[in-house]
Backbone as ProteinMPNN parsed JSONL, in Angstrom:
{"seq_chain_A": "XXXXXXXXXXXXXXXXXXXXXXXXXXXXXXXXXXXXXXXXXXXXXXXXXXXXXXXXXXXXXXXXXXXXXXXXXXXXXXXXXXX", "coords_chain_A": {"N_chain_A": [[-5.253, 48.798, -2.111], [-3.425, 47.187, -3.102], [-5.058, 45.036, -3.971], [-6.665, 45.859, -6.26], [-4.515, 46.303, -7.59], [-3.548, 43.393, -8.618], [-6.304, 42.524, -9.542], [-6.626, 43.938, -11.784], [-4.207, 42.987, -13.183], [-4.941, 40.059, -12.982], [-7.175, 40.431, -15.0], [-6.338, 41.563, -17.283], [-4.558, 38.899, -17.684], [-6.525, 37.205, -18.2], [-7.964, 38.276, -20.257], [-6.0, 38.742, -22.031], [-5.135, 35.861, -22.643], [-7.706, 34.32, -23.752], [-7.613, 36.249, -26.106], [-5.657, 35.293, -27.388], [-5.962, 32.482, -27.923], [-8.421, 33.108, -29.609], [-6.793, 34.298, -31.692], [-5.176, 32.435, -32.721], [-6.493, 30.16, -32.979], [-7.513, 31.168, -35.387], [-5.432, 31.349, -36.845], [-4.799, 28.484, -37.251], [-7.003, 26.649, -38.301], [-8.544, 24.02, -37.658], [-8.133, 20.466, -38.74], [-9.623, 19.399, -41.433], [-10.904, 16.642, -43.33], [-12.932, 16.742, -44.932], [-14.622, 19.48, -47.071], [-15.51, 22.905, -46.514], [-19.037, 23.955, -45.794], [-22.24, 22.25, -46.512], [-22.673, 18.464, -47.132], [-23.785, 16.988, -50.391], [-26.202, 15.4, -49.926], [-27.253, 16.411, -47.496], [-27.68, 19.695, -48.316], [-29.294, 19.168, -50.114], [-31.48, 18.594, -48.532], [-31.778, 20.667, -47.011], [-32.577, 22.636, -48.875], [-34.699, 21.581, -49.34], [-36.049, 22.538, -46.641], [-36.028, 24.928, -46.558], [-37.945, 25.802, -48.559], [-40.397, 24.325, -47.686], [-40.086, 25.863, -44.909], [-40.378, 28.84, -46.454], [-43.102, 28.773, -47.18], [-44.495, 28.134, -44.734], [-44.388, 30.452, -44.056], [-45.524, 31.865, -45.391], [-48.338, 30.698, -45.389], [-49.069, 31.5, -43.257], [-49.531, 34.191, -42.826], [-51.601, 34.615, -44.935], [-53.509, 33.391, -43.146], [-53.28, 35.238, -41.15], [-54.565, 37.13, -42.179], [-56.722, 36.271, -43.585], [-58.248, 35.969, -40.34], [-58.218, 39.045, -39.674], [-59.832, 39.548, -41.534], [-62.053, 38.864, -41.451], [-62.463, 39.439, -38.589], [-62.967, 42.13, -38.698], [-64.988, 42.553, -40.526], [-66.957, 41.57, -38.659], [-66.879, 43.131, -36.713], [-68.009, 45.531, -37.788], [-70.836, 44.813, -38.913], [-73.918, 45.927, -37.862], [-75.583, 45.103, -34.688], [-78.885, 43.619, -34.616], [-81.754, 44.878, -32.828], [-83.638, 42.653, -30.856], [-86.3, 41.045, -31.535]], "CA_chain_A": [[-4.61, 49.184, -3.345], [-2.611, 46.157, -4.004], [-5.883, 44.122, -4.489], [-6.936, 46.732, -7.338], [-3.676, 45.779, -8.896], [-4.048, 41.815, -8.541], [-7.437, 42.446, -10.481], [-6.103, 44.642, -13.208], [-3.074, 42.131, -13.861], [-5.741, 38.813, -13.53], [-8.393, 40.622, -15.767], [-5.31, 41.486, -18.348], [-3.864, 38.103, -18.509], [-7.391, 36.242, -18.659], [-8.207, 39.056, -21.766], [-5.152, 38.096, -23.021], [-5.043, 34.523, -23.122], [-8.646, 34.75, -24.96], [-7.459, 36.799, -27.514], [-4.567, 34.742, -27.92], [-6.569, 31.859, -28.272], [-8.995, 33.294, -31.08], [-5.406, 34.476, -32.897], [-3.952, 31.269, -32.879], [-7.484, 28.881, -33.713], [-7.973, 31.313, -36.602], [-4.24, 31.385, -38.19], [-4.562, 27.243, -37.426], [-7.964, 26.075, -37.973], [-8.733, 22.037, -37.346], [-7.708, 20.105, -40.262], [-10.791, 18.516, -41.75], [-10.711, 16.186, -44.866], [-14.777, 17.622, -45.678], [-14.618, 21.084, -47.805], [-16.61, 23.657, -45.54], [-20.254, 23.542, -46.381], [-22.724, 20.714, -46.251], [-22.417, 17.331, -47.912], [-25.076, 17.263, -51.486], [-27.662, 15.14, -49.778], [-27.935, 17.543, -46.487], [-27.978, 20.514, -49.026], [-30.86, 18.756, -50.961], [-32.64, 18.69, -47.109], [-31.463, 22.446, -46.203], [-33.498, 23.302, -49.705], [-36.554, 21.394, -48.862], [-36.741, 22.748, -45.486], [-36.471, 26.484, -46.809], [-38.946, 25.491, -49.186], [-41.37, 24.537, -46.372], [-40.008, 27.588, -44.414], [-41.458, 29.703, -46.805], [-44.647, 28.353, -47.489], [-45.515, 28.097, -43.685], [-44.435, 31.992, -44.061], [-47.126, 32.679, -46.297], [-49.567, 30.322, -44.962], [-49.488, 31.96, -41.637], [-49.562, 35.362, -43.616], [-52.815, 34.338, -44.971], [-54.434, 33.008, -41.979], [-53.595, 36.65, -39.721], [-54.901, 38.238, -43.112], [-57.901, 35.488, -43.073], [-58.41, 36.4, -39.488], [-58.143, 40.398, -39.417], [-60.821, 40.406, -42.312], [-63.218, 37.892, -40.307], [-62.889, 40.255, -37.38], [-63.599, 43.598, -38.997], [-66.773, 42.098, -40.794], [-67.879, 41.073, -37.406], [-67.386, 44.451, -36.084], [-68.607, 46.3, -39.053], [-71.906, 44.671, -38.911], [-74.282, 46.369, -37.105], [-76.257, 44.336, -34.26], [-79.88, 44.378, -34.527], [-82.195, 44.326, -32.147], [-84.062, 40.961, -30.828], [-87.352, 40.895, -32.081]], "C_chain_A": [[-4.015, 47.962, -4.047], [-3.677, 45.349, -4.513], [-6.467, 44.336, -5.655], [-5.87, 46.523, -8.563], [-3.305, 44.608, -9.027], [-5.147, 41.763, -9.399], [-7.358, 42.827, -11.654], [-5.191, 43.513, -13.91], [-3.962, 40.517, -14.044], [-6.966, 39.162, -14.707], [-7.282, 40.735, -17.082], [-4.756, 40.226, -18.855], [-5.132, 37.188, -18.621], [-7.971, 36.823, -20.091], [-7.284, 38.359, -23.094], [-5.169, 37.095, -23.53], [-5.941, 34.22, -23.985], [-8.305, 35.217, -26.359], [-6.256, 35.94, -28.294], [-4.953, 33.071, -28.536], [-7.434, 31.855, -29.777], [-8.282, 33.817, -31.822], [-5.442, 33.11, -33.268], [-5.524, 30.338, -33.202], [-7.964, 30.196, -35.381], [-6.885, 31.159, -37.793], [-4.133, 29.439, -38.562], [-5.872, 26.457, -37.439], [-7.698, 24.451, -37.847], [-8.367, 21.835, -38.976], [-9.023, 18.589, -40.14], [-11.12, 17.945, -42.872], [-11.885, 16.903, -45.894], [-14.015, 19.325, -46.186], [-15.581, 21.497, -46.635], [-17.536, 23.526, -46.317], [-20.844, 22.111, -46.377], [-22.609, 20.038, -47.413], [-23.739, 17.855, -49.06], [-26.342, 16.458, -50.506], [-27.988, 16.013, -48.88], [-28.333, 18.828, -47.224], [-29.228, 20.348, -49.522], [-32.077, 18.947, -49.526], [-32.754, 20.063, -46.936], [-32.419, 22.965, -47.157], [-34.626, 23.21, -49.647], [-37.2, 21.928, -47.578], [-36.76, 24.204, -45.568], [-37.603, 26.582, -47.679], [-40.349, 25.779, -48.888], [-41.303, 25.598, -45.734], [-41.097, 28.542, -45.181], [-42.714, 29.539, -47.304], [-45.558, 28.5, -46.174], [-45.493, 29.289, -43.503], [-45.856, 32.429, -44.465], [-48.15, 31.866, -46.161], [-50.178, 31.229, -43.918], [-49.964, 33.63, -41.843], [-51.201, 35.003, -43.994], [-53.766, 33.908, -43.898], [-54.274, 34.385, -41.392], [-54.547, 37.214, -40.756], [-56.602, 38.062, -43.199], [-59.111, 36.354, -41.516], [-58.747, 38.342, -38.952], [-59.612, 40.924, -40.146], [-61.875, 39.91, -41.438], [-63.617, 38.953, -39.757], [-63.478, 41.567, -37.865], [-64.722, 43.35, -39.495], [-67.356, 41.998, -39.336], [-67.965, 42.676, -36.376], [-68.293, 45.666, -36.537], [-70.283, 46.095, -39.158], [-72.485, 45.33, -37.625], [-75.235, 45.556, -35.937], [-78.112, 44.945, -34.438], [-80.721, 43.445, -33.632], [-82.854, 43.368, -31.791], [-85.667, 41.61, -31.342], [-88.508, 40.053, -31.091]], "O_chain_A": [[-4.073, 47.742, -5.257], [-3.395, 44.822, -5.59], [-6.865, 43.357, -6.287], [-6.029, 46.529, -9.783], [-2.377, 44.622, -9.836], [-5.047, 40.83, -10.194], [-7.904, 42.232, -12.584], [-5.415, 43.169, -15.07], [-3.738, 39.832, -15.041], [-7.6, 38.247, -15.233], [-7.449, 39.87, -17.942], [-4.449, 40.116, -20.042], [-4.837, 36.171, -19.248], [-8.383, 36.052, -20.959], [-7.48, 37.861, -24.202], [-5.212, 37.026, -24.759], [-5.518, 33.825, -25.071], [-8.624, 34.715, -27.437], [-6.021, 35.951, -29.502], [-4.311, 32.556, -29.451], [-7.305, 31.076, -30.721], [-8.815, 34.026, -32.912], [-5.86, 32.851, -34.396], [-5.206, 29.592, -34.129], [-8.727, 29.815, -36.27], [-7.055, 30.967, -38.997], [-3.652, 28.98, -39.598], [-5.939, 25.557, -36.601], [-6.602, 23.905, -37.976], [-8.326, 22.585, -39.951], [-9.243, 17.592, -39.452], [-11.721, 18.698, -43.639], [-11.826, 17.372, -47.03], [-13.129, 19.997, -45.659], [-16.261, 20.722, -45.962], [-17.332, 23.086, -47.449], [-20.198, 21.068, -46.275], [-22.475, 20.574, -48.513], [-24.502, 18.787, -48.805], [-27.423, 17.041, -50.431], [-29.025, 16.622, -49.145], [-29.426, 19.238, -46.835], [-30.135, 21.174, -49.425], [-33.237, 19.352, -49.608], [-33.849, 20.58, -46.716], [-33.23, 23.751, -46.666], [-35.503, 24.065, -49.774], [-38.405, 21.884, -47.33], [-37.441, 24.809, -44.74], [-38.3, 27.581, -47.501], [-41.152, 26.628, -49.275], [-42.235, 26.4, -45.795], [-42.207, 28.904, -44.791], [-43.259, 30.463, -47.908], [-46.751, 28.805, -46.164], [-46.423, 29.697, -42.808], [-46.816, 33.053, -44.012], [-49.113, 32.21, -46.846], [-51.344, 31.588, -43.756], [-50.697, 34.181, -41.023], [-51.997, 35.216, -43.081], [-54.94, 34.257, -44.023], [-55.376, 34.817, -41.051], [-55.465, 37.86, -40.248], [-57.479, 38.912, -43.044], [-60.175, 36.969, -41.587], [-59.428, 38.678, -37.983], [-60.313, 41.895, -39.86], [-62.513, 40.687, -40.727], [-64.671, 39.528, -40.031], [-64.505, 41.992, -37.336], [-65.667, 43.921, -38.951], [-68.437, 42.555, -39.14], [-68.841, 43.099, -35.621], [-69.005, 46.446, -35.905], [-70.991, 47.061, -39.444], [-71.871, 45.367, -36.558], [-76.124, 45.151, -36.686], [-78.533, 46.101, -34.41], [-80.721, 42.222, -33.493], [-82.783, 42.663, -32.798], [-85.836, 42.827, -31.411], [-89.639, 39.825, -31.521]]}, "name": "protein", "num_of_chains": 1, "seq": "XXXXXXXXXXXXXXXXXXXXXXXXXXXXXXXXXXXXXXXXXXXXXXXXXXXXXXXXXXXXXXXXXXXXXXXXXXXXXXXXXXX"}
């Protein structure tokens, strides 16, 4: 019994301290001279690489689409026999 309440009172104050932790880093965040958000040249990168993102989207989109028609022609045709 007593070890049941040794676990209850270490699981309570390790809960606690956690929560007391993400209180206290959110009422005091770090003090950081930078504004949140990225600097302009990383921004200018973050745009070119969504850019790319979606292009290799819709490349790859075209290639399964490429690929799906391929295959159904190839099934669609009928084989004929050898001659």
């Amino acid at each position: 019994m007593l070890q049941i309440v040794l676990w209850a009172l270490g699981t309570g104050f390790v809960t606690g301290a956690v929560w007391f932790a993400i209180v206290s880093f959110r009422r005091h965040p770090t003090a950081s001279s930078e504004p949140p958000g990225l600097p302009p040249s990383h921004q200018t990168d973050a745009n070119t690489l969504e850019d790319v993102s979606r292009r290799l989207v819709e490349l790859e989109e075209r290639v399964d689409a490429s690929e799906y028609l391929l295959k159904r022609d190839k099934i669609a045709q009928p084989r004929r026999p050898p001659s």
